[in-house]
C-alpha positions as CSV (number, residue, x, y, z in Angstrom):
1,X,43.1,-0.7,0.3
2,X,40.6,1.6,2.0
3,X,39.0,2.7,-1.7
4,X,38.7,-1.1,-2.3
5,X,36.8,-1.4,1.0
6,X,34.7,1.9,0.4
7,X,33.8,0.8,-2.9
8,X,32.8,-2.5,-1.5
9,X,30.9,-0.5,1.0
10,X,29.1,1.9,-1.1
11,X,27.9,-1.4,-3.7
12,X,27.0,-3.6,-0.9
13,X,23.6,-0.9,-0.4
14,X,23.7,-0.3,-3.7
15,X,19.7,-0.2,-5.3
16,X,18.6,-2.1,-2.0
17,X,15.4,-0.8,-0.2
18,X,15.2,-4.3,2.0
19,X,12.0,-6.1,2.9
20,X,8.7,-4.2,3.8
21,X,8.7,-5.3,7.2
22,X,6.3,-2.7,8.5
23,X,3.4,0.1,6.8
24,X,-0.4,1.4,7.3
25,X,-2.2,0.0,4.8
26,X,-4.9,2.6,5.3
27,X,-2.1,5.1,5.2
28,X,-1.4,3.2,1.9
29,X,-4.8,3.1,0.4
30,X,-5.1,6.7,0.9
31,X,-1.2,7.2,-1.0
32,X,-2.4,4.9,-3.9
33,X,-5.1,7.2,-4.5
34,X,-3.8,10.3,-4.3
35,X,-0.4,9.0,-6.1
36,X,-1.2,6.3,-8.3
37,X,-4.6,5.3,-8.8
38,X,-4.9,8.2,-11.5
39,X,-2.4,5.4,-13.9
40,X,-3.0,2.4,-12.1
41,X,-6.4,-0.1,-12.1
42,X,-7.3,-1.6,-8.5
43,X,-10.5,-2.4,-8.0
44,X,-10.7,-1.7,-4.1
45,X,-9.7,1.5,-4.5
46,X,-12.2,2.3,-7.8
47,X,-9.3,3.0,-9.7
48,X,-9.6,2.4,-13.6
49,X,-6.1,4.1,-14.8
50,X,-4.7,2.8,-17.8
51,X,-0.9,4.3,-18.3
52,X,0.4,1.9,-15.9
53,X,-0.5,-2.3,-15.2
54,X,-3.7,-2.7,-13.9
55,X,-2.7,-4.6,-10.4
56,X,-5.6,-6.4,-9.8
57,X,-4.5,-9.0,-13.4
58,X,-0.8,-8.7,-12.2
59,X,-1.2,-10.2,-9.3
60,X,-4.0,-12.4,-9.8
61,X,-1.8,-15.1,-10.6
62,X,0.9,-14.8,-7.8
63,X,-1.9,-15.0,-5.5
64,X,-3.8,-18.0,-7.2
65,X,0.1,-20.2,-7.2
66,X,0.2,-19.0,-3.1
67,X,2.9,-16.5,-3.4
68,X,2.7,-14.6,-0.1
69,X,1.6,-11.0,0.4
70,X,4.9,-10.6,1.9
71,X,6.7,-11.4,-1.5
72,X,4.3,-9.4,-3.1
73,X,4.8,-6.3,-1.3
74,X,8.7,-6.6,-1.5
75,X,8.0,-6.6,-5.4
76,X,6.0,-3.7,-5.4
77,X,8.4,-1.7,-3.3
78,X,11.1,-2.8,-5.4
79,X,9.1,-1.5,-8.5
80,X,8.2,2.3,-6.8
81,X,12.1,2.7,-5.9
82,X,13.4,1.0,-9.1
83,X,10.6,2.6,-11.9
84,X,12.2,2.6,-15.2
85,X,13.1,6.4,-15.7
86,X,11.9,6.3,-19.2
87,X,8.5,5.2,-18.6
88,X,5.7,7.0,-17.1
89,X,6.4,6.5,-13.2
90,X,8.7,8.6,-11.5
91,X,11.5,6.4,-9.6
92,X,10.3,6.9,-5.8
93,X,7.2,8.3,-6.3
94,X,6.4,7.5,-3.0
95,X,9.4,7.0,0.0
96,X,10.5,5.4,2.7
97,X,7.2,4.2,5.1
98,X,5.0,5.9,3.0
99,X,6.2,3.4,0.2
100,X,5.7,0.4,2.5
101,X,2.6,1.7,3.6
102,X,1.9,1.5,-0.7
103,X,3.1,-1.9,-1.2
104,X,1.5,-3.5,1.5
105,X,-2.2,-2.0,0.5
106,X,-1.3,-3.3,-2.7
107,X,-0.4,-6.8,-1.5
108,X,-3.2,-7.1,0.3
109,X,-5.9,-5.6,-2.3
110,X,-4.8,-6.5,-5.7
111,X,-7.3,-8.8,-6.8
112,X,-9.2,-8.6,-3.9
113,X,-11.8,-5.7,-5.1
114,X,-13.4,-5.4,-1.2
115,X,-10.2,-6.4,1.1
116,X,-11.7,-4.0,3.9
117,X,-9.5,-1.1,4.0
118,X,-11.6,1.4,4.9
119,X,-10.9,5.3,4.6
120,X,-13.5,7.7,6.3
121,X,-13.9,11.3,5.7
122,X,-12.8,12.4,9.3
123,X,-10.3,13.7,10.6
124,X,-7.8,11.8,13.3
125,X,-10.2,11.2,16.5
126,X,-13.0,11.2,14.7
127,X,-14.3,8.4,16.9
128,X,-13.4,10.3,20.1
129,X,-16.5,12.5,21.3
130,X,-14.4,14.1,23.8
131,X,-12.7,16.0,20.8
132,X,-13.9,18.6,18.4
133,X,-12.4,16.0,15.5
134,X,-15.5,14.0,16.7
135,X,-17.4,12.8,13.2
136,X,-20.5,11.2,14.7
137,X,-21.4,9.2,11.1
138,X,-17.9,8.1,10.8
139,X,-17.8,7.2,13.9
140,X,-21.2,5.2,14.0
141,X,-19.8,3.3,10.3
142,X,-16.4,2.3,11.6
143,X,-18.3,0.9,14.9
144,X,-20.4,-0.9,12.6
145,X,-18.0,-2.6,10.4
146,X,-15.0,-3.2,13.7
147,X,-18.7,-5.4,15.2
148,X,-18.9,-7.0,11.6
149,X,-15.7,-7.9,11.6
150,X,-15.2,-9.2,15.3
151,X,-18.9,-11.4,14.8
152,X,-17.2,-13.0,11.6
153,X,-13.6,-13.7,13.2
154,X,-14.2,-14.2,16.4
155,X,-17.8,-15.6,16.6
């Protein structure tokens, strides 16, 4: 009886990462390039790989018919744990929230070739001048684009 019920345990978690309920999708842009963009084509992150799908034509579609980015990022993380070990990705190239963090800039971007992710070249507290991260042009950019973005959302 208890091997029954460990078995049934051990299958119940069996190949199941869950729902991406939570990631940095700046985090995520910055994975994708280091990690994927080399195989992978997506236009906001300038990527023109051709090994693996190019994610901007996968997705078009789902996004066209209304699927959500939620769905969309569950598929993706789905697809970084559950790579097929044959082909050319690695199984869990990325992990845990750092593969969240992945899907969701995915979700968000594919198709979408300015979504407004933004990476700078900074280090963190590059906006604070109280710090010697302090990176005055970053600084002055990401100041520019957070007014853009509160004028055209918030009016």
């Amino acid at each position: 009886m208890i091997a029954v019920l460990a078995v049934a345990f051990l299958a119940t978690g069996c190949g199941a990462v869950g729902r991406v309920t939570s990631g940095d999708t700046s985090k995520g842009k910055q994975l994708f390039n280091e990690k994927c963009a080399s195989c992978h084509t997506l236009a906001d992150a300038k990527s023109q790989g051709t090994v693996g799908p190019n994610l901007d034509d996968a997705f078009s579609s789902d996004k066209q018919q209304g699927f959500s980015e939620q769905t969309m990022a569950d598929i993706v993380r789905g697809q970084i744990a559950y790579a097929d070990p044959e082909g050319p990705m690695t199984p869990n190239l990325v992990r845990g929230s750092d593969a969240d963090s992945v899907a969701l800039y995915i979700a968000k971007c594919a198709g979408n070739p300015s979504c407004g992710i933004h990476l700078y070249a900074a280090n963190h507290g590059f906006n604070c001048d109280q710090r010697g991260s302090y990176n005055a042009g970053a600084a002055a950019t990401a100041l520019e684009r957070s007014l853009y973005h509160f004028g055209k959302h918030l009016g």
